[in-house]
C-alpha positions, -999 to +999 in steps of 0.1 A: +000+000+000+013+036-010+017+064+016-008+080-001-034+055-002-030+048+036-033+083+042-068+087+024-076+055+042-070+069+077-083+102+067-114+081+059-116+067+088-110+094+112-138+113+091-161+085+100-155+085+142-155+118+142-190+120+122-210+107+153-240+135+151-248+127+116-264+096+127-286+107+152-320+100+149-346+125+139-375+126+159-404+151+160-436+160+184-466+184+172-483+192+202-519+207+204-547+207+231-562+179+215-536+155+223-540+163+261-559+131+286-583+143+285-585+169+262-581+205+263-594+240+248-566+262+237-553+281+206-518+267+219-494+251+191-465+238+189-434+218+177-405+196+192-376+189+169-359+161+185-323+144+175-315+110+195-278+095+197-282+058+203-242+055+206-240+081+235-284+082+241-282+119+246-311+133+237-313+172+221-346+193+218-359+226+205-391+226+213-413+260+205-445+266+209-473+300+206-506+305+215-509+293+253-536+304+278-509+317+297-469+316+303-458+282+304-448+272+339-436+237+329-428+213+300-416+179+304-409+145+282-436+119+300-436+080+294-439+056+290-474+057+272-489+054+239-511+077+229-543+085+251-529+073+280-510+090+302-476+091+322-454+101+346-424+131+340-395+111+324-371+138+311-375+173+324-370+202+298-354+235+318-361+269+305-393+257+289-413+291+300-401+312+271-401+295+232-377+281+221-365+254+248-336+239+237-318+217+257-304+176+263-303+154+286-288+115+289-312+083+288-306+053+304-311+018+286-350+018+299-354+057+290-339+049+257-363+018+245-392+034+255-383+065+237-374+045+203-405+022+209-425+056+207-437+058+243-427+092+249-450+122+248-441+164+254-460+180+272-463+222+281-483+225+314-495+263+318-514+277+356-547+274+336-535+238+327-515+223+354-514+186+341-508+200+304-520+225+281-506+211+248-493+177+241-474+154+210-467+119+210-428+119+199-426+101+166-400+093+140 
């Protein structure tokens, strides 16, 4: 092997390890009233972009959202549920009382299958709506 093929083969390769974001999973949440148990009134919207890294399972968010009754006072990543049913806080999101939240956190091996088996749901819990104002199942 020349120098110069083993030196695009390790540039290769380091290019590859040191690519680890590009294969994060893209995930995504539209949340609306009508996705609340039960449901509820509200002109609130809104969106979660979500990117999952099954190598390191951090999980990354931007979740914004419009429209609310009121400030948000909390928003959260429940599970594990499906759809219509509800659950327990799983993954806190900080900051969430002003649009955009952005933020990550780590999974453990449970946190990570539920998320991946589509068990996880965001939620944005206002004063007017203190077990959830707007929800969205978090799909791929």
């Amino acid at each position: 092997m020349s120098n110069k093929t083993m030196l695009a083969t390790l540039a290769l390769g380091a290019a590859i390890a040191f690519a680890g974001p590009a294969f994060a999973e893209k995930m995504k949440a539209t949340l609306d009233g009508k996705a609340e148990v039960p449901p509820t009134t509200t002109a609130g919207k809104g969106t979660a972009d979500i990117d999952y890294d099954a190598a390191t399972k951090k999980l990354s968010w931007k979740v914004t959202y419009s429209g609310l009754s009121g400030p948000a006072t909390a928003a959260h990543f429940h599970g594990p549920a499906e759809a219509g049913k509800n659950a327990g806080v799983a993954v806190a999101i900080p900051n969430a009382t002003s649009s955009p939240a952005e933020g990550s956190a780590t999974l453990t091996d449970a946190q990570a299958a539920d998320l991946m088996a589509g068990k996880y749901y965001v939620n944005i819990h206002t004063a007017a709506n203190p077990g959830g104002e707007i929800r969205g199942q978090v799909t791929k």
